[in-house]
C-alpha positions in Angstrom: 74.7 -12.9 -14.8 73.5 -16.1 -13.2 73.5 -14.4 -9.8 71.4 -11.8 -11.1 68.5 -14.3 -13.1 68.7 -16.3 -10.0 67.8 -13.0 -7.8 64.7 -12.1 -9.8 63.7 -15.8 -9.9 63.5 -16.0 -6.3 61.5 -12.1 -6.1 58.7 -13.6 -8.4 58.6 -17.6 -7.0 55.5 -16.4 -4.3 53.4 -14.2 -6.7 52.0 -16.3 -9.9 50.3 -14.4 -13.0 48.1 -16.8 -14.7 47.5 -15.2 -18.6 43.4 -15.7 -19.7 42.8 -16.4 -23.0 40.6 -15.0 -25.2 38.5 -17.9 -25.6 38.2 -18.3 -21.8 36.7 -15.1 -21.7 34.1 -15.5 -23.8 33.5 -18.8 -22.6 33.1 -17.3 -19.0 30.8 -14.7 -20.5 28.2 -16.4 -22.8 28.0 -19.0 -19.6 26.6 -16.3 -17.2 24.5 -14.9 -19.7 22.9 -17.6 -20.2 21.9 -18.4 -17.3 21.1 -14.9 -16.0 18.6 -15.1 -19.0 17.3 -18.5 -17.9 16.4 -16.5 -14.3 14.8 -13.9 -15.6 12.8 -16.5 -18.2 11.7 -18.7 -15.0 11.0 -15.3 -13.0 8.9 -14.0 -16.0 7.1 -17.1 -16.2 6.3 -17.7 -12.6 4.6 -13.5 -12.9 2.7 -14.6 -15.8 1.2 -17.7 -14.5 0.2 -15.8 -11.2 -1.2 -12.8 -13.2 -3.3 -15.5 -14.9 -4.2 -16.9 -12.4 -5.5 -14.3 -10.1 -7.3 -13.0 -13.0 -9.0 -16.6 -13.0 -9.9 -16.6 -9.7 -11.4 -13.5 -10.1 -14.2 -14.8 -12.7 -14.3 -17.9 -10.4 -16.2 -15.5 -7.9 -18.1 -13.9 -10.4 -19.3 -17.5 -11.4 -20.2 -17.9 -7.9 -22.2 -15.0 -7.8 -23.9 -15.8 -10.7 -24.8 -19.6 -9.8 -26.5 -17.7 -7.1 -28.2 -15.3 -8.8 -29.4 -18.3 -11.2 -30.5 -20.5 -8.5 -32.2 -17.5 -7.1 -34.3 -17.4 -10.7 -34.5 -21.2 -10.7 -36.1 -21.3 -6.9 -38.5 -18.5 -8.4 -39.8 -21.2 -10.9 -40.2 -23.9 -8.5 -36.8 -25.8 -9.8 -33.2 -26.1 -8.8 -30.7 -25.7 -11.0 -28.6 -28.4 -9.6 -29.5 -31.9 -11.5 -26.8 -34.7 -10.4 -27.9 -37.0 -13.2 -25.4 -34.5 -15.4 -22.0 -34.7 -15.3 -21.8 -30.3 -15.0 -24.4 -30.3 -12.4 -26.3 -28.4 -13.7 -29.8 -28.2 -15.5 -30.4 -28.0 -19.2 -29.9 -24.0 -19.9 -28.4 -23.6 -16.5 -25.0 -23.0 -17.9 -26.2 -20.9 -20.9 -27.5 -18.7 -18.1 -24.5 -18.6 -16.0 -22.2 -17.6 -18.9 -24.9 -15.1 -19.5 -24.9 -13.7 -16.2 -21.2 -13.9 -15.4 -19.7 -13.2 -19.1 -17.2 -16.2 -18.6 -15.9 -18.4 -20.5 -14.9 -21.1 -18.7 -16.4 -24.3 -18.1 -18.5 -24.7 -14.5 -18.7 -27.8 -12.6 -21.8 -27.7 -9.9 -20.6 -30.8 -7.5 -23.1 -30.1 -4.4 -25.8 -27.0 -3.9 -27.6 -26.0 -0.9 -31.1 -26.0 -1.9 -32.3 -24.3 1.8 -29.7 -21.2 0.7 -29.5 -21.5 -3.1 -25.9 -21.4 -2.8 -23.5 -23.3 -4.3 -21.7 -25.9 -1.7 -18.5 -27.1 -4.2 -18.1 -26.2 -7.6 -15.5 -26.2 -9.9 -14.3 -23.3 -12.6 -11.7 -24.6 -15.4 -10.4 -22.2 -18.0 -7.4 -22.9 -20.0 -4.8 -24.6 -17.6 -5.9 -23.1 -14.8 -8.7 -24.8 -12.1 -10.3 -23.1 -9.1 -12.3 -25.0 -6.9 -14.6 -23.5 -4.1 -16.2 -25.4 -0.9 -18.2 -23.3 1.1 -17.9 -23.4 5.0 -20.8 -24.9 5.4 -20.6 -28.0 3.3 -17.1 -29.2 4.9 -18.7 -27.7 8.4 -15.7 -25.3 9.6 -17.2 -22.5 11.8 -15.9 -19.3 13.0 -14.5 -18.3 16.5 -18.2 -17.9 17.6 -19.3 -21.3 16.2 -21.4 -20.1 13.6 -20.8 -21.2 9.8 -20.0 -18.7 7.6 -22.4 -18.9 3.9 -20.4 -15.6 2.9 -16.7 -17.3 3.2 -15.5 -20.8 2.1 -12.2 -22.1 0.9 -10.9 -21.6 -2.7 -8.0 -23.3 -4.4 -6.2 -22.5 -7.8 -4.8 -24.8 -9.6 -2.0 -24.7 -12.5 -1.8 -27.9 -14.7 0.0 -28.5 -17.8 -1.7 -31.3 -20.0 1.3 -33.9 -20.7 -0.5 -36.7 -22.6 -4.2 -36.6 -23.9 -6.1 -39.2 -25.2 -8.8 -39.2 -27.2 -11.8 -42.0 -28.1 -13.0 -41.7 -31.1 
């Protein structure tokens, strides 16, 4: 009989059968779960925030437009409606008429204005977390391939910023 335990012994020495536990399972499991749910979280996140923010950027050139349009009706009156003395930019009622115009919410920083082509040169559009800044061609002097600057174009940058401390003076 020792013959024969010794023969199976030495049939089953090169393949090894490791038994899972339950627990092991489970364990295994509730691990990838978890972190195929903290992918699609971050991937859920990450469409939100750029839904949000193209939608932002969207009313940032309607704001554009409308400084326009404003500065157009300022020019008619013999006025600009940039004032630097303010920390906006703009002229008292000047934003009242811009979120008129526009229908936006947001708040509009007017940092330079060309008062030759009653266009906005740099301004600023901040709603919620989200800030889109404009420069036009002109103002930072980049030209196109025939050397000409372009009024219609200019650069525009969106930014996403999560407020981690806040004071307040009171």
């Amino acid at each position: 009989m020792s013959n024969n335990s010794n023969i199976n012994r030495e049939n089953r020495e090169g393949i090894i059968f490791y038994r899972r536990r339950i627990g092991e399972w489970i364990r295994r499991y509730i691990i990838e779960l978890m972190i195929i749910a903290l992918l699609i979280a971050f991937a859920a996140a990450v469409t939100i925030i750029t839904t949000q923010a193209r939608h932002v950027f969207r009313e940032a050139k309607d704001v554009r437009m409308a400084l326009k349009f404003v500065g157009t009706q300022y020019f008619g009156e013999e006025s600009s409606i940039f004032d630097a003395s303010k920390t906006t930019g703009l002229r008292d009622g000047a934003a009242e008429d811009i979120a008129e115009v526009s229908t936006r919410k947001g708040q509009v920083y007017l940092y330079a204005w060309d008062s030759k082509e009653n266009v906005p040169l740099m301004f600023e559009y901040r709603k919620g977390a989200f800030t889109v800044i404009y420069i036009a061609d002109s103002y930072t002097g980049k030209t196109d391939e025939n050397g000409k600057v372009n009024n219609m174009m200019g650069s525009w940058e969106v930014k996403f910023s999560i407020r981690v401390l806040n004071y307040d003076t009171e």
